[in-house]
C-alpha positions in Angstrom: -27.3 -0.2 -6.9 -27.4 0.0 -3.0 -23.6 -0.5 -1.9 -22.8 -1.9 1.4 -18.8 -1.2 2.3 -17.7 -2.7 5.4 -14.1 -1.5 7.1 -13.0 -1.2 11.1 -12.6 2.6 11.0 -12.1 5.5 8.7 -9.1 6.5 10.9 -5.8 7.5 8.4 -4.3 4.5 6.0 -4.5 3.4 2.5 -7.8 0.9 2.6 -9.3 4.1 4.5 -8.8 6.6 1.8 -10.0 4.2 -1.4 -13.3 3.0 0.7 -13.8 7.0 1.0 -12.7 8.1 -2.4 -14.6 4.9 -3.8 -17.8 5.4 -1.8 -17.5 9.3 -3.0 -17.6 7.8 -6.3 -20.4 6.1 -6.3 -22.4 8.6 -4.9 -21.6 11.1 -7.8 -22.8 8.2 -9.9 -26.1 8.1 -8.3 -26.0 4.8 -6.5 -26.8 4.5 -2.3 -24.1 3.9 -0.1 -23.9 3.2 3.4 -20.2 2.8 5.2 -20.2 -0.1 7.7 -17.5 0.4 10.8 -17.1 -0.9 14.3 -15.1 2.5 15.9 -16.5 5.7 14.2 -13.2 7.9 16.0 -10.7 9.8 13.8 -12.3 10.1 10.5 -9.3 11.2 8.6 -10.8 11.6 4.9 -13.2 13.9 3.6 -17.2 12.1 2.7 -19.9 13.2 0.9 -22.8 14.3 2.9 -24.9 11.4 0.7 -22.7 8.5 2.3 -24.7 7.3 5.2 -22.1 5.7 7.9 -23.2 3.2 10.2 -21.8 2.4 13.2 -21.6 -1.2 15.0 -19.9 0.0 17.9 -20.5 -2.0 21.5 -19.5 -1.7 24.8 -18.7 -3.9 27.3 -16.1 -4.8 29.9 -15.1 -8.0 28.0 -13.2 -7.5 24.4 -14.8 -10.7 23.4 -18.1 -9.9 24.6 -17.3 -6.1 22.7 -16.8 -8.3 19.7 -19.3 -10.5 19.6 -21.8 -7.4 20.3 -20.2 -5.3 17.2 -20.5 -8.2 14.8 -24.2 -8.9 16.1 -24.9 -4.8 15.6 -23.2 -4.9 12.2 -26.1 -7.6 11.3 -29.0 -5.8 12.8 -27.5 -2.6 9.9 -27.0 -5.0 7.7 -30.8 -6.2 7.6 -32.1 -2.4 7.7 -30.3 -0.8 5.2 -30.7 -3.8 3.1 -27.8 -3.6 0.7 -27.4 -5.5 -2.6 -23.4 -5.7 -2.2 -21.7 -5.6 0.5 -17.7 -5.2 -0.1 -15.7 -6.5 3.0 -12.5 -4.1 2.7 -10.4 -6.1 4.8 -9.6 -9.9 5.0 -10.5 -9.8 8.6 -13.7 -8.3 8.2 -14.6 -11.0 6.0 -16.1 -13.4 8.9 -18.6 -10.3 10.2 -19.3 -9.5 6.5 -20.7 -13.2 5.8 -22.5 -14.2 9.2 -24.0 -10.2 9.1 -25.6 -11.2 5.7 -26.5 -14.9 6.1 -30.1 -15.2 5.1 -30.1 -12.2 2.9 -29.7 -11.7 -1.1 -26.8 -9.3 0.1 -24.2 -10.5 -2.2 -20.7 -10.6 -0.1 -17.6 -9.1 -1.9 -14.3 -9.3 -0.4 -11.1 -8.0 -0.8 -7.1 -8.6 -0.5 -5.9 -5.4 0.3 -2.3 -6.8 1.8 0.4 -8.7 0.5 -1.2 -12.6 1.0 2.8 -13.5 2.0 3.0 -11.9 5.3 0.3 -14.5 5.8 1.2 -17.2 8.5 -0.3 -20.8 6.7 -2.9 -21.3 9.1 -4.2 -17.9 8.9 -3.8 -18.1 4.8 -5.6 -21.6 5.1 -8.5 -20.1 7.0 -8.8 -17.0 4.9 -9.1 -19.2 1.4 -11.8 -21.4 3.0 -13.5 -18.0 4.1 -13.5 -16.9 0.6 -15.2 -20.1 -0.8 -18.1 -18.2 0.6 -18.0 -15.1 -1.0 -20.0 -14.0 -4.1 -16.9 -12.5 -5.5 -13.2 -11.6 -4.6 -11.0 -8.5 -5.7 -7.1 -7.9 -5.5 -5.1 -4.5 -6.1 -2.1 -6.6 -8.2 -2.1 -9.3 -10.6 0.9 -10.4 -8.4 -1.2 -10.9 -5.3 -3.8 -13.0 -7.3 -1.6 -15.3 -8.4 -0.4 -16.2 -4.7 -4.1 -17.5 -4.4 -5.3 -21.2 -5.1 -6.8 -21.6 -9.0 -10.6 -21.4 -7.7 -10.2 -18.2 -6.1 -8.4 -16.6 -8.7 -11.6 -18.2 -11.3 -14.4 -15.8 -9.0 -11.9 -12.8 -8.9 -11.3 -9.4 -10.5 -8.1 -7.4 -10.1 -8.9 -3.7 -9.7 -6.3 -0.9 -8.7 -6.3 1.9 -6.0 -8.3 5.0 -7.3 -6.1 8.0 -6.8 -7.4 11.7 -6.7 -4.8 14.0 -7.6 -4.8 17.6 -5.9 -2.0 19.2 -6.2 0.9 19.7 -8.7 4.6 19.1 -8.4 6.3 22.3 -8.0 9.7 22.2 -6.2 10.5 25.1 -4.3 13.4 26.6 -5.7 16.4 26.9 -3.2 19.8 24.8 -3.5 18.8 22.8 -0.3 17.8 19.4 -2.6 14.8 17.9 -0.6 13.8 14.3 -0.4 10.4 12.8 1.5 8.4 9.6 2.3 5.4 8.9 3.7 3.5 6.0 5.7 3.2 4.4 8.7 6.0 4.4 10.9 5.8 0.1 10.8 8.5 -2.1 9.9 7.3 -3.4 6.8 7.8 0.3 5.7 11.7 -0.1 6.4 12.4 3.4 7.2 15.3 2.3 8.2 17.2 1.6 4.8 15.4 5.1 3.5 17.8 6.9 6.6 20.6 4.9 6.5 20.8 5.1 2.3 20.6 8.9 3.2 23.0 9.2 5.8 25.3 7.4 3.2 24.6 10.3 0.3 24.6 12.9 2.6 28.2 12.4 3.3 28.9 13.9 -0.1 25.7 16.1 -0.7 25.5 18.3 2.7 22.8 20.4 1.3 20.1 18.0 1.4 17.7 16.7 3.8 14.7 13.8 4.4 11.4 14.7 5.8 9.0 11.7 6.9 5.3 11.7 6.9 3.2 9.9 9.3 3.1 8.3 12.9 3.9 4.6 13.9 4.8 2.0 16.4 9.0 3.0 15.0 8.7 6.6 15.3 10.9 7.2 18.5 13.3 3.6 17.3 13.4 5.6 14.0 14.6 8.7 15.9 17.4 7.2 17.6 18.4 5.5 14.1 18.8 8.9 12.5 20.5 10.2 16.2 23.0 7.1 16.1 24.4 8.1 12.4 24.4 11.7 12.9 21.7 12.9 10.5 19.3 13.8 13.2 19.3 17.2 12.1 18.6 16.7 8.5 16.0 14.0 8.9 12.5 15.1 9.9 9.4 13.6 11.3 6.3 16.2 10.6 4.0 13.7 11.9 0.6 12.6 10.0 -0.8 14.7 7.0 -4.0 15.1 5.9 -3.7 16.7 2.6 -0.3 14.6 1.8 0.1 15.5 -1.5 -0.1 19.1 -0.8 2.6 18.5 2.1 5.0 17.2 -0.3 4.8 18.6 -3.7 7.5 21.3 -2.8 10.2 18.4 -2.8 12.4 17.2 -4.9 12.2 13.4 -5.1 9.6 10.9 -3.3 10.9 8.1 -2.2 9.5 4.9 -1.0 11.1 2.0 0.8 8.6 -0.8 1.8 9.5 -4.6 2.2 6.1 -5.8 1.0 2.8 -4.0 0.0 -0.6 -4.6 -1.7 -1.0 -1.2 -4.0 1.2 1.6 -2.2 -1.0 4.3 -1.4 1.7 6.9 -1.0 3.5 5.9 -3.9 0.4 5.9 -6.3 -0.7 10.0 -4.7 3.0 11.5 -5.1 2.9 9.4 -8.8 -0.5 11.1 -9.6 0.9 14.6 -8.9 3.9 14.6 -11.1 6.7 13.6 -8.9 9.4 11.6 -9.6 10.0 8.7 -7.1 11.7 6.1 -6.4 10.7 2.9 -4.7 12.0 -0.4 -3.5 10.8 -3.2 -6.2 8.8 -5.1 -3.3 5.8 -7.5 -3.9 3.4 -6.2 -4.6 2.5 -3.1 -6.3 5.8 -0.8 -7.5 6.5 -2.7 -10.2 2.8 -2.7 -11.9 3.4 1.3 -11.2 7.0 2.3 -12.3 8.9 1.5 -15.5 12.4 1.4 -14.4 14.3 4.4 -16.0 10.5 5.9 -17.1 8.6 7.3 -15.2 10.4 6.1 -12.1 13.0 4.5 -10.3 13.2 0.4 -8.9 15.6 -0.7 -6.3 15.9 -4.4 -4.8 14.4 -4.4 -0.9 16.8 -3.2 2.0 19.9 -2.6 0.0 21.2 0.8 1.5 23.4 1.6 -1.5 21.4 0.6 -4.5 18.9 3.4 -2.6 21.8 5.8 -2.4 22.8 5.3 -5.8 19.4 6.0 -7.0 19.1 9.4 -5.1 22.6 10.5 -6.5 21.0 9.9 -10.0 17.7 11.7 -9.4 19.7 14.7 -7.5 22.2 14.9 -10.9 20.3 15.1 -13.4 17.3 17.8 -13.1 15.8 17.2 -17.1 15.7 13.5 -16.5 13.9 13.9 -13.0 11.9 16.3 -14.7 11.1 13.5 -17.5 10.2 10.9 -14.9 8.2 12.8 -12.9 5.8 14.1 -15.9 5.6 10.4 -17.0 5.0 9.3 -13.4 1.9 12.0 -13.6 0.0 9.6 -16.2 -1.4 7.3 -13.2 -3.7 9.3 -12.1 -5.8 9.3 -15.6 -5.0 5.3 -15.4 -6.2 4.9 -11.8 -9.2 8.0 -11.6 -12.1 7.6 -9.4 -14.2 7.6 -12.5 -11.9 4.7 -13.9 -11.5 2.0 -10.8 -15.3 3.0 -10.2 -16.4 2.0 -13.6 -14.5 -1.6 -12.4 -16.3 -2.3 -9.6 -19.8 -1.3 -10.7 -19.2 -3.6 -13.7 -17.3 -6.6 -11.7 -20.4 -5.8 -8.8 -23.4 -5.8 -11.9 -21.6 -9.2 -12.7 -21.6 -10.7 -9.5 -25.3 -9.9 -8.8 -26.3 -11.1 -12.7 -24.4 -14.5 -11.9 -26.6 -15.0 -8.6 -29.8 -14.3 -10.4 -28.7 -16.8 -13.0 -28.2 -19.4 -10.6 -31.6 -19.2 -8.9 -32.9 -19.0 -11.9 -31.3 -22.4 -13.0 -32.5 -24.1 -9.4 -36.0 -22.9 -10.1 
């Protein structure tokens, strides 16, 4: 199968690092797979040499001129490489994806990679008449599909993150108990319950202290946060990381605090490596991960000292963190490469047999 995958950058984030780790899969399966973005700057995940990335970038004094060139470039690709799917990774790519294939047996897949509630209506509206005019849809959560009208959720599939686990959870061994997050520094991400639940357990626990990972619009509001409660010197912003699960498999606890997600990325890596975590019981995503008390810990969104509680009860009891954390390891056999893969080439063979059934039928 030729495989078309169309996504605005390769630049860090979640949708960034599953196109890559999916389009890597493919390869090793022996199918052709071209990468389709508009700014080719900051490729933040390792590609196989096989992928073939095509750039639509334009240039122009005029954004809408810039855009209207890109989209016009990403159909001019389109028609040489000539794929047979073509999966829009983001909702607003969706548009470029289905006028840069019109008059081609390209079949269009596209995918919800957000949760559909930050949606405004208009935009929600727009995006479900959009979809009328795919070939096929996929969501990360069974949550997130049920948001969607009844004839959407008919044409879709729900496929998970793939997750490549490589490294192991080994706490370095000190008395300093270390806790760390990681994501965009974005207020969906609520950073800001994660520092203020650990100013509140730090009062009692000193020897302890909160590194974040990544970069952000709320990196220098965050700052002042931690500065205004007097942790400044025990919480930590190391900045973006590359290799993230090798950055934090020396701590103790992962924890994550988003307000809303599609599948959470970081969550799902620090899972796959053994770690125990805990993580705010936000749609959508946590939940379809951790099993409260298992292999994990749930908290309700922006409450401060449910959070706090739940790091007192990872910090006191070592056997049960140890527990959750081997438990929390069984993701990454659930959501492999080779696994979510195996979904898509299946819900992609579908998609193309359907088509050929119904020109068959017209004919």
């Amino acid at each position: 199968m030729d495989i078309g995958i169309l996504i605005y950058s390769l630049q860090g984030g979640g949708a960034e690092r599953a196109a890559v780790n999916l389009a890597n899969q493919f390869v090793k399966e022996g199918h052709s797979v071209s990468i389709f973005v508009f700014n080719p700057s900051g490729q933040a995940y390792g590609m196989d040499e096989r992928i073939k990335l095509c750039c639509a970038l334009s240039s122009g004094k005029w954004k809408l001129i810039r855009i209207i060139k890109g989209i016009w470039n990403l159909r001019k690709l389109i028609w040489e490489k000539k794929p047979d799917i073509l999966l829009s990774f983001m909702i607003l790519t969706i548009p470029c994806a289905l006028f840069a294939t019109s008059g081609r047996k390209t079949r269009v897949i596209g995918l919800e990679r957000a949760n559909p509630k930050i949606h405004n209506k208009q935009f929600f509206k727009l995006i479900c008449w959009l979809i009328h005019f795919c070939d096929g849809f996929i969501f990360q959560t069974e949550g997130a599909r049920q948001y969607y009208p009844s004839h959407i959720r008919k044409k879709s599939m729900v496929i998970g993150n793939p997750v490549v686990s490589n490294a192991v959870w080994n706490p370095a061994e000190n008395s300093e108990f270390r806790l760390c997050s990681a994501g965009r520094l974005h207020p969906a991400k609520d950073f800001e319950t994660l520092i203020k639940a650990f100013s509140l357990y730090i009062k009692e626990n000193k020897n302890s202290r909160l590194d974040i990972y990544g970069e952000g619009e709320k990196k220098d509001e965050l700052i002042g946060l931690a500065k205004s409660l007097g942790v400044n010197n025990k919480v930590n912003f190391p900045g973006f990381a590359r290799d993230v699960q090798k950055e934090i498999s020396a701590y103790d606890v992962f924890i994550f605090s988003s307000r809303a997600e599609g599948m959470p990325n970081a969550l799902m890596e620090a899972m796959a490596i053994g770690m125990p975590c805990i993580s705010t019981d936000c749609d959508y995503g946590p939940r379809e991960l951790i099993q409260d008390g298992k292999n994990g810990l749930l908290v309700p969104v922006g409450e401060e000292e449910k959070l706090k509680e739940a790091i007192c009860r990872m910090a006191g009891n070592t056997v049960e963190r140890k527990q959750m954390g081997k438990e929390a390891g069984k993701v990454k056999e659930k959501y492999s490469p080779e696994t979510i893969a195996q979904k898509y080439l299946l819900y992609m063979e579908s998609v193309l047999h359907e088509k050929q059934k119904d020109k068959g039928s017209i004919l």
